[in-house]
C-alpha positions as CSV (number, residue, x, y, z in Angstrom):
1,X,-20.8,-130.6,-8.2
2,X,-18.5,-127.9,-9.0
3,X,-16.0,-127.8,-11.4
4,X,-13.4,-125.4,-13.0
5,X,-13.9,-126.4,-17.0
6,X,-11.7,-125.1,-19.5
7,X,-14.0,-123.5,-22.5
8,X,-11.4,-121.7,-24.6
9,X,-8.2,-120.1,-24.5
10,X,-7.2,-118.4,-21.1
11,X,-11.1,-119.3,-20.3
12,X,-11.5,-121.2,-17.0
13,X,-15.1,-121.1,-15.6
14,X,-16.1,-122.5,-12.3
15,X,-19.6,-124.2,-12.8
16,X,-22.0,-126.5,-11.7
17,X,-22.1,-129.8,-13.4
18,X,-23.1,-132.9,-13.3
19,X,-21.0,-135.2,-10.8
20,X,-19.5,-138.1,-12.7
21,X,-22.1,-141.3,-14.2
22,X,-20.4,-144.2,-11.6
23,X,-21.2,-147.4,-14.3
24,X,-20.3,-151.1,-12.9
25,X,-16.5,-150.5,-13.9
26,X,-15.9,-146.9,-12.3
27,X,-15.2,-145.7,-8.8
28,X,-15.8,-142.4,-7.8
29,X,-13.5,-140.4,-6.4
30,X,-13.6,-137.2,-3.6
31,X,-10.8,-134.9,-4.6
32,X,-8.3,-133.8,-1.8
33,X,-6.4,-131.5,-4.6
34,X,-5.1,-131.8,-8.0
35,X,-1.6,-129.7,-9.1
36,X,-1.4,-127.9,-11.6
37,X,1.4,-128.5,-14.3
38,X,2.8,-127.4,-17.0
39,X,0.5,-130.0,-19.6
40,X,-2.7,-127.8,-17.7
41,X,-0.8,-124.2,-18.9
42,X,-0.7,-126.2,-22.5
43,X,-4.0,-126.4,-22.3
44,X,-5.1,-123.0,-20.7
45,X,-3.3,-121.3,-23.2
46,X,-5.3,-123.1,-26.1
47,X,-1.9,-125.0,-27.4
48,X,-3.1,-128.7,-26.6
49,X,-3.6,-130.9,-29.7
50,X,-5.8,-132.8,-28.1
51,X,-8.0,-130.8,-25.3
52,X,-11.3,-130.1,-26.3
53,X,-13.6,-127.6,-24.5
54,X,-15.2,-128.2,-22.3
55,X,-13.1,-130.1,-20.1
56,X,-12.2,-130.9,-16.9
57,X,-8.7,-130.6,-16.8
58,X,-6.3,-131.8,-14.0
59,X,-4.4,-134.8,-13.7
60,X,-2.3,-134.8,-10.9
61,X,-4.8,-136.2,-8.5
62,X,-5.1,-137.5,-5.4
63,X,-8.7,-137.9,-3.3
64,X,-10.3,-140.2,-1.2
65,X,-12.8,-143.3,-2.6
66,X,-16.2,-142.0,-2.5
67,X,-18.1,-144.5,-4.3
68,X,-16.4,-148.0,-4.7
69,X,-18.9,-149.4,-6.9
70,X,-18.4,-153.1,-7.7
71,X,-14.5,-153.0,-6.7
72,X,-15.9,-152.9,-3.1
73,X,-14.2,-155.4,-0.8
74,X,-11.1,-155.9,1.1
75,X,-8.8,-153.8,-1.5
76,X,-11.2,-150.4,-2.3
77,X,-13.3,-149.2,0.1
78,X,-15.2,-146.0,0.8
79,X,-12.8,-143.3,2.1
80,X,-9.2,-144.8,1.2
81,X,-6.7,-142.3,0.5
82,X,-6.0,-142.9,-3.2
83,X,-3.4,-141.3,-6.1
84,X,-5.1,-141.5,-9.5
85,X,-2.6,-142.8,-12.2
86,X,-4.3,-140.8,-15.2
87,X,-2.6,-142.6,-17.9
88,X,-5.5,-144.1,-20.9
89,X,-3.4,-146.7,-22.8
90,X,-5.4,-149.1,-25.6
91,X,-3.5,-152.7,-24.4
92,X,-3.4,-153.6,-28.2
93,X,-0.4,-151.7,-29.8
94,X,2.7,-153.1,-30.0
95,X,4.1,-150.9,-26.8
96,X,0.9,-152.1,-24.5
97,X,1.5,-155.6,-25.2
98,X,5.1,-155.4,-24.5
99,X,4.5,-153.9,-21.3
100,X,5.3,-150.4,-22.3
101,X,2.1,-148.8,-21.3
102,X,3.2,-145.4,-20.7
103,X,4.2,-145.0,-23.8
104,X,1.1,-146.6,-26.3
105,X,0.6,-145.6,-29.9
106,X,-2.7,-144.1,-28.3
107,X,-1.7,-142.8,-24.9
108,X,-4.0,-140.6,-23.5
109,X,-4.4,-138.9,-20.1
110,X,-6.9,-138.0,-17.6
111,X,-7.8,-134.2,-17.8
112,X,-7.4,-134.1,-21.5
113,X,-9.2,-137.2,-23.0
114,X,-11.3,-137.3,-19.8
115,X,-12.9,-135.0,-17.4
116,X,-10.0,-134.6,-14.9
117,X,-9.4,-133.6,-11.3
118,X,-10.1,-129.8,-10.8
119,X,-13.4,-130.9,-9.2
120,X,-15.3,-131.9,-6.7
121,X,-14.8,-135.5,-7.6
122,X,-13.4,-137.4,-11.0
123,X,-14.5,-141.0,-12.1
124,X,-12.0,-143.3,-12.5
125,X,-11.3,-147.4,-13.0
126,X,-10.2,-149.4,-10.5
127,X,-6.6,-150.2,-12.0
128,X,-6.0,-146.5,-11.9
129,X,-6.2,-146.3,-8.5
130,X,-2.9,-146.3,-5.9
131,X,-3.6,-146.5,-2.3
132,X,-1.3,-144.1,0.1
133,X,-0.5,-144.9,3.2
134,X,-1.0,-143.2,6.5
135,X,2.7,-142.4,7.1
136,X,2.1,-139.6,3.6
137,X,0.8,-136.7,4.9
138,X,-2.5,-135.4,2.0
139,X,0.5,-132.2,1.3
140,X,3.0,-135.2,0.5
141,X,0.4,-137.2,-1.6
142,X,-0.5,-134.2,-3.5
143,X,2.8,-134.5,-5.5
144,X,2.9,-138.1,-6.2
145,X,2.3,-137.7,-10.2
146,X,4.9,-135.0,-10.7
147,X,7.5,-137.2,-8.5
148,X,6.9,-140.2,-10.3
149,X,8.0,-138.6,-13.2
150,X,11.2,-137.7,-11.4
151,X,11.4,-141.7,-10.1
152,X,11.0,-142.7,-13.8
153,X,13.6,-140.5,-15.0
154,X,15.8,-141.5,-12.9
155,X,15.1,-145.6,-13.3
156,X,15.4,-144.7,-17.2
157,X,19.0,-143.2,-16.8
158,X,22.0,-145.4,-16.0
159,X,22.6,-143.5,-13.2
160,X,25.1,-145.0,-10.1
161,X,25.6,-144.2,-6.6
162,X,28.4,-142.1,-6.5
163,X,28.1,-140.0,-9.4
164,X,27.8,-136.1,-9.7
165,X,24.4,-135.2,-11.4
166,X,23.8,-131.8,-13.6
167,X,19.8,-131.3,-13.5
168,X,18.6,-128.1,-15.5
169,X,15.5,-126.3,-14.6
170,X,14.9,-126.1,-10.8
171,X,10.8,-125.6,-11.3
172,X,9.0,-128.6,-9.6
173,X,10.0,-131.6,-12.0
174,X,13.9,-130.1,-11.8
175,X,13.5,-130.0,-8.1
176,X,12.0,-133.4,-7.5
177,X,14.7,-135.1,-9.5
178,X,17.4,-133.3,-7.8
179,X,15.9,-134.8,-4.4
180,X,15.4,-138.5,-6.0
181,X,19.2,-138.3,-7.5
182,X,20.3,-137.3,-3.7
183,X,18.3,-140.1,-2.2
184,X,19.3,-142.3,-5.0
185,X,23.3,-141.8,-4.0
186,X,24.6,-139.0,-5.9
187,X,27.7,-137.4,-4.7
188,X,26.5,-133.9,-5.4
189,X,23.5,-132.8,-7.9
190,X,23.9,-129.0,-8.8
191,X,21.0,-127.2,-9.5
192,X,20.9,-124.6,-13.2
193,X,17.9,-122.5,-12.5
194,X,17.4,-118.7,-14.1
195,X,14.6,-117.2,-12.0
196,X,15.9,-116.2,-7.8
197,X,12.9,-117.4,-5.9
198,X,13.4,-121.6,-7.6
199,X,16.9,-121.3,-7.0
200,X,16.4,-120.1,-3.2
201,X,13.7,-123.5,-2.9
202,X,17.0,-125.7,-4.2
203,X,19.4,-123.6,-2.1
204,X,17.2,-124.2,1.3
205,X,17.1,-127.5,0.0
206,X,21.0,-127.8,0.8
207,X,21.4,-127.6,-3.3
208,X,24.4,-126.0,-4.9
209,X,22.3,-123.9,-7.5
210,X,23.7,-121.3,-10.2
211,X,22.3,-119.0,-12.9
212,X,22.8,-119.8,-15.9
213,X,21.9,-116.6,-17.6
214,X,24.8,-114.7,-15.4
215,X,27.9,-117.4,-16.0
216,X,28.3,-120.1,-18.2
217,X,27.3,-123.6,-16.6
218,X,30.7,-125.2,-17.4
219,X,32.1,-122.3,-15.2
220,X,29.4,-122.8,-12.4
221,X,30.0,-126.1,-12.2
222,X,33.6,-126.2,-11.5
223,X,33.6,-123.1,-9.0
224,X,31.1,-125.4,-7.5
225,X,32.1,-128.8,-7.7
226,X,35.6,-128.6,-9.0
227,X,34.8,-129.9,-12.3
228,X,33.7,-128.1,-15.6
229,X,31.6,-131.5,-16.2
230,X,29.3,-133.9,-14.0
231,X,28.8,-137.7,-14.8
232,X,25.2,-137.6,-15.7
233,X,22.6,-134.1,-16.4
234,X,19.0,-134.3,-16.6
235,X,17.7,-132.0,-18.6
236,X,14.1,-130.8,-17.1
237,X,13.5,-127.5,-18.8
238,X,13.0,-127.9,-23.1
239,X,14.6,-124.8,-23.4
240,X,17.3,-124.5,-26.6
241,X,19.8,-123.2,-23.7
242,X,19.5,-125.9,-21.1
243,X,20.4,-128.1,-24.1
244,X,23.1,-126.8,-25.8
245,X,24.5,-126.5,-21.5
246,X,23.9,-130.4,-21.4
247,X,26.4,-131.0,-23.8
248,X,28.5,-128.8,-22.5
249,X,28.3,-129.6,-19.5
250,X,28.1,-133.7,-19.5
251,X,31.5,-135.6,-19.3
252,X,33.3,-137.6,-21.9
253,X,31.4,-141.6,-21.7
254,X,28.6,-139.7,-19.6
255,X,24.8,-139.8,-19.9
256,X,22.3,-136.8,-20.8
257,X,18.4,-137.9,-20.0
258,X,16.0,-135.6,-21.6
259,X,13.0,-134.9,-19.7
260,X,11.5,-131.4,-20.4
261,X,8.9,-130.9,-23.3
262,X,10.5,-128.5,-25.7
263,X,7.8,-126.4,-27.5
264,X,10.0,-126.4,-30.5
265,X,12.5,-128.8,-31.8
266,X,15.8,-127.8,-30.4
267,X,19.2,-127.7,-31.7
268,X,22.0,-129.9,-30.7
269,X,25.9,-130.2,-31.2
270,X,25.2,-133.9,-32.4
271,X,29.2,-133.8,-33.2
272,X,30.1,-133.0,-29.8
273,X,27.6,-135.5,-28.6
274,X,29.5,-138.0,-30.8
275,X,33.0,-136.9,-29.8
276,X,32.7,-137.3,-26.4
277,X,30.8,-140.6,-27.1
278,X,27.9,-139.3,-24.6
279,X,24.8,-141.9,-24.1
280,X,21.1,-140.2,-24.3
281,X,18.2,-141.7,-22.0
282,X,14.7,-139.7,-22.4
283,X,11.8,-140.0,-20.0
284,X,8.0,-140.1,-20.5
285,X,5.5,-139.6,-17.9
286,X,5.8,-142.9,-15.9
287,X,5.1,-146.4,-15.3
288,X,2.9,-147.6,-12.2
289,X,5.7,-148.7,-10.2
290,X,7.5,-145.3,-10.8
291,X,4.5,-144.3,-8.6
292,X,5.0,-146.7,-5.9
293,X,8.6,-145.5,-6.3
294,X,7.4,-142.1,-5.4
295,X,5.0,-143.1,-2.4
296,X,8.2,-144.7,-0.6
297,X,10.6,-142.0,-1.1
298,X,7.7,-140.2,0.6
299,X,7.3,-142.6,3.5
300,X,10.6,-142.5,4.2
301,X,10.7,-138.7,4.2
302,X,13.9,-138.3,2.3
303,X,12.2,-136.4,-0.6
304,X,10.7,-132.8,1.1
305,X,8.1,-131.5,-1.0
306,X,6.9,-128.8,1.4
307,X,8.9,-126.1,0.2
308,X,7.4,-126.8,-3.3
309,X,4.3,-126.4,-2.4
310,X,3.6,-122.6,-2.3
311,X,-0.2,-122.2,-3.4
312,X,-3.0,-123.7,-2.0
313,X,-6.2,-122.3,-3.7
314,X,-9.9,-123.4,-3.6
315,X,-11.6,-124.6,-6.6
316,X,-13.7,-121.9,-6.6
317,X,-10.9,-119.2,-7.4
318,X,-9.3,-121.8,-9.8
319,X,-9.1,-119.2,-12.6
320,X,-6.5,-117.0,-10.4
321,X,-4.7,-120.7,-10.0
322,X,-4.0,-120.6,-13.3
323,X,-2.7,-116.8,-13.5
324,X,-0.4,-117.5,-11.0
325,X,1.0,-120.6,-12.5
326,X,0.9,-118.4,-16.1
327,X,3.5,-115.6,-14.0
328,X,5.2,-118.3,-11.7
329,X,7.8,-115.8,-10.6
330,X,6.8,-116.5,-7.4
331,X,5.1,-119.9,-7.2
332,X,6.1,-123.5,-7.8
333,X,3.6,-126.1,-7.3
334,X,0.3,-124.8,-7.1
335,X,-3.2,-127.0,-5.6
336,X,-7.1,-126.9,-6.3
337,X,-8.2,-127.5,-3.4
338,X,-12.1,-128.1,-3.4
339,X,-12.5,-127.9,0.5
């Protein structure tokens, strides 16, 4: 099959390999796409603690069943539309036997500690797999995994219906929790987002988006809301900014919910934090119903991811897929397409 491996920094090679060893506990999946994120730039640029060349990287992945070994039957069956949930926990650690999976002692991932989805087709095991229904369209399913972390985030938080929501970072993670805040009951969400062509996708979303580079968010958020604070912000960026405009920007008694990956450990006014008595949530990945979470905001079409979606290029050209994603001025959500 082909593949695009990762065999060094910046070094993506589209090759012929080897399709995937099925044994009695696998299934065999076709891929439809796989997304690229920002853990697959981690490991492009040779930053990934873990990654080891070569690899298979990709782990946003949705296919169809092309081999269901011995989990034939009425459940898996050849040709099912399927979502891959690429999380590799032990079930032995403390976490895992409390039912906190998603975040084991020894979590690992699919396109990182396994061959992943930016190929023809990926093994996986049967629990893994997530059927989607006909009512998601393959461009819908193609951004279950980054949605669910939205959905997660959002179950995390102590958000309620009613509230006005801060989210910073409009790339696709900032975008997809501004949508699943909306559809959750938010009075308004408000969009902080520095480059033009994210903030236009939140603005023909029927967001309220500012730069925060060109006025302060506190200011933005009352010329657009009427208040200098909202009642919850989800912070989706890792930048030292976006934090320190958290704080600033959250309301006495309100809730901050970290979600972006910061590449270094960030500064924070823990005093103001304290002073307005403001509660923290943080968010990793997902658990398995945050994806069924995302699969019915989906089918009920009040999440649009179609404007998120602005590359769709074939495996083969995979290394100029990740060149774009590396100088996203212009692109969001980005798809290996094998077909």
């Amino acid at each position: 099959m082909q593949a695009a491996l990762y065999c060094g920094k910046e070094d993506i090679r589209v090759q012929s390999i080897p399709e995937p060893e099925v044994g009695p506990a696998d299934v065999l999946v076709r891929v439809v796409s796989t997304g690229i994120c920002g853990t697959d730039m981690q490991i492009y640029g040779g930053r990934h603690p873990r990654a080891r060349a070569p690899l298979v990287p990709g782990h946003e992945i949705f296919g169809r069943i092309a081999d269901a070994g011995n989990a034939a039957g009425a459940k898996w069956r050849t040709g099912m539309r399927v979502a891959a949930y690429p999380l590799l926990y032990c079930r032995c650690c403390r976490p895992c036997r409390e039912g906190n999976t998603h975040v084991c002692e020894k979590l690992g991932l699919t396109g990182i500690d396994c061959d992943g989805g930016f190929a023809e087709y990926v093994k996986v095991a049967p629990h893994q797999l997530i059927p989607v229904p006909d009512e998601v369209s393959d461009l819908q399913a193609a951004v279950i995994e980054p949605l669910a972390v939205a959905v997660h985030a959002v179950n995390e938080s102590n958000f309620q219906v009613g509230q006005t929501a801060l989210v910073t970072g409009g790339g696709p993670i900032g975008n997809l929790l501004a949508q699943t805040l909306r559809a959750a009951g938010a009075r308004q969400v408000v969009v902080s987002e520095c480059k033009p062509f994210r903030r236009e996708i939140a603005g023909s979303l029927g967001f309220a988006a500012f730069d925060p580079s060109a006025e302060t968010a506190p200011e933005a958020l009352e010329r657009l809301t009427g208040e200098r604070c909202a009642d919850i912000v989800f912070e989706a960026t890792g930048h030292a900014a976006a934090y320190h405009d958290a704080v600033a920007c959250c309301s006495v008694r309100g809730q901050i919910s970290f979600v972006g990956i910061p590449k270094t450990p960030p500064a924070l006014d823990i005093l103001k934090i304290v002073y307005k008595e403001i509660q923290t949530t943080s968010a990793r990945v997902y658990r398995f119903r945050d994806y069924l979470g995302a699969i019915a905001l989906l089918s009920r079409g009040v999440v649009d991811v179609a404007p998120l979606v602005t590359d769709r290029i074939a495996l083969a050209e995979a290394p100029l897929a990740y060149r774009k994603m590396r100088d996203a001025d212009s692109s969001a959500k980005i798809l290996v397409v094998p077909e």
